[in-house]
N, C-alpha and C positions, 0 to 999 in steps of 0.2 A: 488476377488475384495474387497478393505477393503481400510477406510480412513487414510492416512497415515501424519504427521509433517515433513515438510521437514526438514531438519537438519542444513540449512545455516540459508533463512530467515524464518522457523519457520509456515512457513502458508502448510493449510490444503487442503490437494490434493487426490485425489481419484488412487489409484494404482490399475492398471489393469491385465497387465499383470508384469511377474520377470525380463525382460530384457529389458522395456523401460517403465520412464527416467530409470536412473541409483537407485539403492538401497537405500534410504534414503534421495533423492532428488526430489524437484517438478520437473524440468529441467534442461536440462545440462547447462544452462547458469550459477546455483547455482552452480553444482560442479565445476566446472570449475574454480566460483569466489573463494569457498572456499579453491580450493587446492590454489589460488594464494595467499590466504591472504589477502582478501580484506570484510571488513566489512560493512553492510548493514548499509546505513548512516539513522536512525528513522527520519522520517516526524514530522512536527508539529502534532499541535493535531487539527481535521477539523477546529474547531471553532477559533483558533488561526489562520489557514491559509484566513477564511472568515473574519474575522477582516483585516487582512491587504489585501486584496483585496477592500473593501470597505473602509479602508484609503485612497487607492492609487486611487481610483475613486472618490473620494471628494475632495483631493489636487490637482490630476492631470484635472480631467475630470467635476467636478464642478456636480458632479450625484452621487448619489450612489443607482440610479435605478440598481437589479443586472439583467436586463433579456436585461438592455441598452448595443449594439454592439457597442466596438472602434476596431480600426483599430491598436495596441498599444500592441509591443513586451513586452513589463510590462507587463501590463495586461491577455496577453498569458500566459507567465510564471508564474502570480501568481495563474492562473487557471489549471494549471500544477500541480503545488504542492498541491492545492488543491485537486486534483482528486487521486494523489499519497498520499494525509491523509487520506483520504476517507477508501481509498483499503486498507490501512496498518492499519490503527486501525479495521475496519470490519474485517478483518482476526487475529486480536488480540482479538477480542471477541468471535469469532471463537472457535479462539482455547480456549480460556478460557471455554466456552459452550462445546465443544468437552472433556474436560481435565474434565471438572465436571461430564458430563456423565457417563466415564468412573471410573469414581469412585464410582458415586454411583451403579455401576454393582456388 
């Protein structure tokens, strides 16, 4: 068992056993994407994503209480991406924190 970088998007996964996922991948969804050729589009950065979330509730919704429930496919989606900056920058320090470890070994 050893923590391994997946080799498409780069985030830190625990490898258990040698035949699942596949060698060098978190999931087969990554190799999969990788042999196609398709690149891992980077999210904002959270605090960028939270800035326009709290735009769009002060132009749209006349609040920008964020714990206030609309009903508002916008509003869905920009808490989408927000949760998708979250996960991708925390596994970008991640790995930065992993990658420093392993150095100073």
């Amino acid at each position: 068992m050893s923590i391994q970088l997946c080799s498409h998007c780069k985030s830190p996964y625990w490898r258990f056993r040698g035949d699942h996922p596949p060698k060098g991948f978190c999931q087969v969804s990554c190799r999969d994407e990788k042999l196609a050729g398709k690149k891992q589009p980077i999210p904002p950065l959270p605090e960028n994503a939270l800035r326009s979330i709290m735009e769009h509730r002060r132009e749209r919704h006349q609040c920008t209480d964020i714990l206030m429930w609309f009903e508002c496919v916008e509003c869905e989606a920009l808490e989408k991406v927000y949760a998708e900056a979250i996960e991708y920058h925390y596994d970008r320090i991640t790995r930065e924190l992993v990658g420093a470890g392993r150095k100073a070994k």
